[in-house]
C-alpha positions in Angstrom: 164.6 232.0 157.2 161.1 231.3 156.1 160.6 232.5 152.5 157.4 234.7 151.8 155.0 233.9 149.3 156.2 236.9 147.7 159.5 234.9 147.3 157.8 231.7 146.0 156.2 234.0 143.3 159.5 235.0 142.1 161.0 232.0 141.9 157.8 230.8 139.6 158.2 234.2 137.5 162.1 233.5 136.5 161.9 230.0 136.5 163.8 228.8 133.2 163.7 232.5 131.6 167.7 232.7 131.8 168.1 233.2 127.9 164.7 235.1 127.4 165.6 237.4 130.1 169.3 238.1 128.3 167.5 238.7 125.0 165.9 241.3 126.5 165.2 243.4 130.1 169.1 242.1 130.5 170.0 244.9 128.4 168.4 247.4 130.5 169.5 246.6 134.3 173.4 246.1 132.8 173.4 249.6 132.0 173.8 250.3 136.2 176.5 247.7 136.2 179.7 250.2 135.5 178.2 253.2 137.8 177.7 250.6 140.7 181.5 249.2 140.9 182.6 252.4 140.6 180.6 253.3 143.8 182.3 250.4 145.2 185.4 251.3 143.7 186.4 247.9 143.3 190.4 247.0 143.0 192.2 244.3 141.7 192.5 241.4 144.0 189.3 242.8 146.2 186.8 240.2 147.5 183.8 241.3 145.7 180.1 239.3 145.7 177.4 240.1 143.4 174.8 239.3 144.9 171.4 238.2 142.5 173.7 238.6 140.0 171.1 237.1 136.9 172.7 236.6 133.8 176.0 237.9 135.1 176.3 241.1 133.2 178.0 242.6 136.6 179.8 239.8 137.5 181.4 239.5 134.3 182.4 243.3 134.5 184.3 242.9 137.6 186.0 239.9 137.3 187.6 242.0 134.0 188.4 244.6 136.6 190.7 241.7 138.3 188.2 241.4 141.0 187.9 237.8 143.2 184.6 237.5 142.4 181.9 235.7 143.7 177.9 235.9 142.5 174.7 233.9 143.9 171.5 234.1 142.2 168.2 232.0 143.6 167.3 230.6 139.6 169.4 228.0 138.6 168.8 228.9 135.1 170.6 232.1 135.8 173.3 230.2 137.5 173.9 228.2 134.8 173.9 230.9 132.3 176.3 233.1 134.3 178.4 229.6 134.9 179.2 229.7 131.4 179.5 233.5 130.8 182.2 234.1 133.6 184.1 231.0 134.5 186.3 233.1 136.3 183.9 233.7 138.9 182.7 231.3 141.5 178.8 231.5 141.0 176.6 229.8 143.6 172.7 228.9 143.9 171.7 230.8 146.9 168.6 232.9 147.4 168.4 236.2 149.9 168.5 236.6 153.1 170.4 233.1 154.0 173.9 233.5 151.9 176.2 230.6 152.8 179.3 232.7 153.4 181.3 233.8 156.6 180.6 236.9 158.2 182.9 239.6 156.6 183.9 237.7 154.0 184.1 240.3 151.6 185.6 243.5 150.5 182.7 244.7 148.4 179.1 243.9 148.1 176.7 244.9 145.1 172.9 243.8 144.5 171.7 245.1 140.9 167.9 245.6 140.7 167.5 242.6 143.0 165.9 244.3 145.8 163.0 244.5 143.8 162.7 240.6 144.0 162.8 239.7 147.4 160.3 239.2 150.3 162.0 240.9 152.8 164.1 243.5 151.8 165.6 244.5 155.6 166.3 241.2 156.4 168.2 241.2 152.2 170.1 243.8 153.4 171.1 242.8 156.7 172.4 240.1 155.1 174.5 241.7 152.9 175.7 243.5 155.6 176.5 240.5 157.5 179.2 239.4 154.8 180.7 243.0 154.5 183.9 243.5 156.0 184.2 246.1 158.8 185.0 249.0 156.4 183.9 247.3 153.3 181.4 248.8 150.7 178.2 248.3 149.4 176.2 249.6 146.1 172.9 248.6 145.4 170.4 249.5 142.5 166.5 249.8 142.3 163.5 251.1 140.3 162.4 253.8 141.8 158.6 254.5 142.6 156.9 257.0 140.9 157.6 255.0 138.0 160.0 256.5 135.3 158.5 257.2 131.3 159.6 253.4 130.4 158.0 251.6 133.3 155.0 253.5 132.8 155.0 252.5 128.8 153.7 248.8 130.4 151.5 249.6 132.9 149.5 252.1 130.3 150.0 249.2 127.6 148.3 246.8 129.5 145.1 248.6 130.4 143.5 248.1 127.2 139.2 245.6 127.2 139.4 242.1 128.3 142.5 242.5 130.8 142.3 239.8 133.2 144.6 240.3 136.1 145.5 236.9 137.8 143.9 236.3 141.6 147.1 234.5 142.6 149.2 237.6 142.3 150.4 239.0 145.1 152.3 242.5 146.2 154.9 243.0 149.0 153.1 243.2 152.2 153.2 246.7 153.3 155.1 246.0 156.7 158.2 244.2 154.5 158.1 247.3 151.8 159.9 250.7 151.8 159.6 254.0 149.9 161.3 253.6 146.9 162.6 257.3 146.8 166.0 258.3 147.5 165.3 259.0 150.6 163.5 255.5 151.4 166.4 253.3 150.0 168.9 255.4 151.7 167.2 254.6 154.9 166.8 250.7 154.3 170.9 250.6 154.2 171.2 252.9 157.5 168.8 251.0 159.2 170.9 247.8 158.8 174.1 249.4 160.1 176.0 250.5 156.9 177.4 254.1 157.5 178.0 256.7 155.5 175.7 256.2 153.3 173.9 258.1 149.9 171.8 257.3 147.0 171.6 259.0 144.0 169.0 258.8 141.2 171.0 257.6 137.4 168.9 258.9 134.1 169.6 257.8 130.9 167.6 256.5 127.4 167.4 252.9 127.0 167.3 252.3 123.1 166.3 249.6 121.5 164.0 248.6 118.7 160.7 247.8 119.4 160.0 244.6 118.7 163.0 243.7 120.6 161.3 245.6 123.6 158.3 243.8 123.4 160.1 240.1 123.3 160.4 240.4 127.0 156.9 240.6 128.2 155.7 238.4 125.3 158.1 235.5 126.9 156.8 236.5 130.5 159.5 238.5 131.5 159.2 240.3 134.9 155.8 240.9 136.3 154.5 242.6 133.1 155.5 239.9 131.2 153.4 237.3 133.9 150.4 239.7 133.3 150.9 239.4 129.6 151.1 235.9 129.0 148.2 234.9 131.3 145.8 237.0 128.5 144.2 235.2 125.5 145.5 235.5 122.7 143.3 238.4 121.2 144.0 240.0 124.3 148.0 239.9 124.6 147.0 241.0 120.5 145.5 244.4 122.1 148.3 245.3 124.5 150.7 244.4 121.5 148.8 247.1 119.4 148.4 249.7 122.5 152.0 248.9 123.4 153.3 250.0 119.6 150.3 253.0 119.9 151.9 254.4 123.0 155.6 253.9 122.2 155.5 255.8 119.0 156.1 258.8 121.2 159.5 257.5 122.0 160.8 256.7 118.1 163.9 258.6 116.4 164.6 259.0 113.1 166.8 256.2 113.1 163.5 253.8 113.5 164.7 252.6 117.4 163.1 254.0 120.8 164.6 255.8 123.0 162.5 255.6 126.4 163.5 257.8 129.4 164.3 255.6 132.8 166.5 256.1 135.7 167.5 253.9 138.8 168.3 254.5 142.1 171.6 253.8 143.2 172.0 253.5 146.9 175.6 253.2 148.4 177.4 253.1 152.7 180.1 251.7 154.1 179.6 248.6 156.5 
């Protein structure tokens, strides 16, 4: 299938960003990565593929479960870095929606937070339908829309004089996007033939000192992180300062941030 230009924009975003990416947002995603093979219920022996599966934070998690696991993820940076994290699992350089598997060929499917990164997110689900065993299950995560407390953190950091958002920057086309509400992503797995299927919004706190924080958009992390580092200097300066400003509200005693989030965590039966 013909990848969007949406898709060749992620592929330029990530590109090489393995280690910055662990050092950072890698934290936050992970903290999905128990809740979503529990949805799955993954067991011992169970053909599992985690699918996008970055710096293999889940991967790694279910192959200590005793899982058969296998992960793809379209950056060959992540690749490698996962490669080396969990040798156990057989981790392949493939991007969504053209897996090379079988039909059916597993027992459980999960996507963490990579739904956000593709063109075409029906045709990335009918695809991970595809390679779901009749009676096989699926859990997959996004960031919902309105945007939680710490998403909003950025996009208020950023708006501060001399912001200079890049022409070449696109968004999803409107036909290829869906609601990101509970009721939205539940619909996206329905409408590709999984049954039974629910979604459920996870809160928590993401802590983390602030500096840390900041390390991933400074290294062009996500698409913050692209806005940030096509700035001047004096400008990624400002957003630095606005970005400390307006996360003050978030500090604890202890010095660290604590910055409300949640996910949506969309799971059916194939």
């Amino acid at each position: 299938m013909t990848a969007t230009i949406f898709d060749h924009q992620e592929r330029r975003q990530w590109r090489d960003r393995a280690s910055a990416y662990a050092d950072s947002f890698a934290h936050l995603c992970g903290h999905t990565a128990s809740a979503l093979l529990d949805a799955v219920a993954v067991k011992p022996g169970e053909r599992l593929l985690d699918a996008g599966t970055g710096t293999g934070t889940v991967a790694a998690l279910a192959a200590a479960r005793g899982a058969e696991v296998t992960a793809v993820d379209a950056e060959p940076s992540m690749v490698a870095y996962a490669r080396e994290r969990v040798p156990a699992a057989n981790i392949v350089e493939a991007i969504l929606p053209s897996l090379p598997f079988e039909d059916d060929a597993f027992d459980a499917v999960v996507a963490n937070f990579v739904l956000n990164h593709v063109g075409d997110p029906r045709a990335a689900v009918a695809e991970l339908r595809r390679v779901t065993r009749t009676g096989g299950r699926i859990a997959v995560t996004i960031w919902p829309y309105p945007q939680p407390p710490l998403q909003r953190l950025w996009a208020d950091a950023v708006e501060v004089p001399g912001l200079v958002r890049p022409a070449d920057r696109v968004a999803l086309p409107a036909d290829l996007d869906f609601p990101r509400t509970p009721d939205g992503f539940a619909a996206l797995l329905s409408d590709a033939g999984f049954a039974e299927v629910g979604c459920e919004t996870v809160e928590w706190d993401h802590v983390v000192d602030a500096e840390d924080w900041w390390s991933g958009p400074a290294n062009g992390i996500a698409s913050i992180g692209q806005l940030v580092v096509a700035q001047t200097p004096a400008v990624v300066d400002r957003i630095h300062a606005r970005y400390l400003e307006l996360a003050a509200a978030f500090r604890r005693a202890d010095g660290l941030l604590a910055l409300p989030t949640s996910a949506l965590l969309a799971t059916g039966t194939a």
